[in-house]
TORZATOR-507634 format. One record per atom (N, C-alpha, C): residue number from 1; x, y, z. Coordinates in steps of 0.2 Angstrom, whole numbers, always signed. Example, Ala and Ser with C-alpha at 12.3 -4.5 7.8 and 13.67 -1.06 7.14 Angstrom:
% residues 2
pos x y z
1 +66 -28 +39
1 +62 -22 +39
1 +66 -16 +39
2 +64 -11 +35
2 +68 -5 +36
2 +64 +0 +39
% end
This chain:
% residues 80
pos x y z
1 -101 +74 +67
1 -104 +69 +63
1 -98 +64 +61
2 -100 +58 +62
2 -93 +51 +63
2 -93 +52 +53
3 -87 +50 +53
3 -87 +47 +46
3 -85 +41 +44
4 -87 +40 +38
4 -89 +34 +39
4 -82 +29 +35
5 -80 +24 +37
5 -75 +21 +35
5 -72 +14 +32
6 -68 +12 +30
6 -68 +6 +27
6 -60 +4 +29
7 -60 -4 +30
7 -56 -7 +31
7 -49 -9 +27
8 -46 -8 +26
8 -41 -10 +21
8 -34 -13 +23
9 -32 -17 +18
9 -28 -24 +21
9 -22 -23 +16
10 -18 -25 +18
10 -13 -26 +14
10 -8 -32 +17
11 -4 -37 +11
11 +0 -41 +12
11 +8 -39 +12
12 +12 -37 +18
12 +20 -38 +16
12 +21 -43 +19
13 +30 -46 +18
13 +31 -50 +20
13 +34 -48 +25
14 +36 -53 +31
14 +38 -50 +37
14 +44 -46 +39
15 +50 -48 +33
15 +54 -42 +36
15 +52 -35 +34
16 +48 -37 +26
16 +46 -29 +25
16 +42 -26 +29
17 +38 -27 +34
17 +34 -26 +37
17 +39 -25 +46
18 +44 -28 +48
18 +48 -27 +53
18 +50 -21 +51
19 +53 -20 +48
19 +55 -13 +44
19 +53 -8 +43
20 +46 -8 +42
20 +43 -1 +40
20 +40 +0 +50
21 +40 -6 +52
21 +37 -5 +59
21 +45 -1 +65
22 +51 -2 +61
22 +55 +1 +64
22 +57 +9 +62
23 +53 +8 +55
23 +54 +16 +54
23 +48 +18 +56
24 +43 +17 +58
24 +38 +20 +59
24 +37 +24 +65
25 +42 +19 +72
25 +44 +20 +76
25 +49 +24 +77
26 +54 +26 +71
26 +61 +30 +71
26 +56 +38 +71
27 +50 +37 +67
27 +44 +46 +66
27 +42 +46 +72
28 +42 +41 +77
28 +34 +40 +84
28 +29 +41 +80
29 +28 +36 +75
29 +21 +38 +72
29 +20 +31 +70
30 +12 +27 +68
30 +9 +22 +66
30 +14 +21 +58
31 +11 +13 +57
31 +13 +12 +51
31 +5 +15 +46
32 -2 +13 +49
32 -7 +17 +47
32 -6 +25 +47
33 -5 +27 +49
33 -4 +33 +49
33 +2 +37 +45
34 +7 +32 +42
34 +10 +35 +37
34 +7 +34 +32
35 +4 +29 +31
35 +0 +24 +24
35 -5 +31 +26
36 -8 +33 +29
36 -14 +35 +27
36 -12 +45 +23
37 -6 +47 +28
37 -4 +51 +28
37 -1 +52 +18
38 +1 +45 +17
38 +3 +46 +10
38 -1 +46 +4
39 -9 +40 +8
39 -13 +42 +2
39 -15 +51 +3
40 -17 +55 +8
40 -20 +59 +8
40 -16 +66 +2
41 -8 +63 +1
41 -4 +67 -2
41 -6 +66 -10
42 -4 +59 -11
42 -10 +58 -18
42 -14 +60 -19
43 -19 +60 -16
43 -26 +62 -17
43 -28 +71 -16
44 -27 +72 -10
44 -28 +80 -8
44 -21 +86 -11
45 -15 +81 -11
45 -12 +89 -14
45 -8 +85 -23
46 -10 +80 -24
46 -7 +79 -31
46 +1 +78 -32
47 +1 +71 -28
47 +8 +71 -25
47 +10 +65 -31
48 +15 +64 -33
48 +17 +59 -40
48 +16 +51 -35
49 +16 +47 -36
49 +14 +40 -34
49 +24 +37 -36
50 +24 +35 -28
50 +30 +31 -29
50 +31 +25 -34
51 +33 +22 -36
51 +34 +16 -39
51 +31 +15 -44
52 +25 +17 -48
52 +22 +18 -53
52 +26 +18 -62
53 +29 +20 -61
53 +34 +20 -66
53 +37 +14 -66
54 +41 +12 -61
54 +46 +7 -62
54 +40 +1 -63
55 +34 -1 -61
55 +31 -6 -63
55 +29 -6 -70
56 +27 -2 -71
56 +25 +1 -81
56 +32 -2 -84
57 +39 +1 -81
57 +45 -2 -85
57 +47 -12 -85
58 +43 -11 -76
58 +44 -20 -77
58 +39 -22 -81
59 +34 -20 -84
59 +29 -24 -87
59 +32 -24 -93
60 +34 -17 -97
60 +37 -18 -103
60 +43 -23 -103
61 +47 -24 -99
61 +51 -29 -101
61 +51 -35 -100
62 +44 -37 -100
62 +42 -43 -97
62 +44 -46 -90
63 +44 -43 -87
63 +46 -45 -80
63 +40 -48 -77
64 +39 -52 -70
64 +34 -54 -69
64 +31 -49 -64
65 +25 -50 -63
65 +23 -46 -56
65 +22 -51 -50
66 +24 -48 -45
66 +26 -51 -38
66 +20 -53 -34
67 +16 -48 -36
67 +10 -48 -33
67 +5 -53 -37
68 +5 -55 -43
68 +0 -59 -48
68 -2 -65 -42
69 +0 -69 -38
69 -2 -75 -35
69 -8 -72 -30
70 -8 -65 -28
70 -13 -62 -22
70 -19 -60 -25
71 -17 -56 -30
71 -22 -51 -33
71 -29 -54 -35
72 -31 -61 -36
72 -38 -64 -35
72 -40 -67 -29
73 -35 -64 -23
73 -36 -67 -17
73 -42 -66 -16
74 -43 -60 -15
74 -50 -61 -11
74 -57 -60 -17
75 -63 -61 -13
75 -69 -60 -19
75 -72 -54 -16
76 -77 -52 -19
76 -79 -47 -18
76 -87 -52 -15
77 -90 -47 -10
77 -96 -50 -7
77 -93 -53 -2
78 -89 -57 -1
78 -85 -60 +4
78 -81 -57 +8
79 -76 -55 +4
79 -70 -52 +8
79 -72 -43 +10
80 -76 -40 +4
80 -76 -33 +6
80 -82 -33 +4
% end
């Protein structure tokens, strides 16, 4: 039985994305396939989430977030 799946998007900027595309290729392995391999470590074995803290410490000290100018990119009914 197929299961069933859903598309998911994400925004880097180019060098970060040549980059991850150069380590990806350092494993012989996709950049989906790391991504997917690291949600399953969250989810299925209870694995601490990279970077989570340090955004909580940027918040409290008023930093800005980098991501604020995308995060209403899309709408809902349209985009997913």
């Amino acid at each position: 039985m197929a299961v069933k799946t859903k598309m998911f998007n994400i925004r880097i900027s180019e060098e970060r994305h040549k980059q991850f595309k150069k380590y990806a290729d350092s494993l012989n392995s996709s950049m989906g396939g790391i991504l997917l391999d690291y949600i399953d470590a969250l989810i299925l074995d209870g694995a601490e989430p990279i970077g989570i803290k340090r955004e909580t410490k940027n918040r409290e000290m008023g930093m800005e977030d980098p991501l604020e100018m995308i995060r209403t990119q899309y709408k809902p009914g349209r985009d997913f």
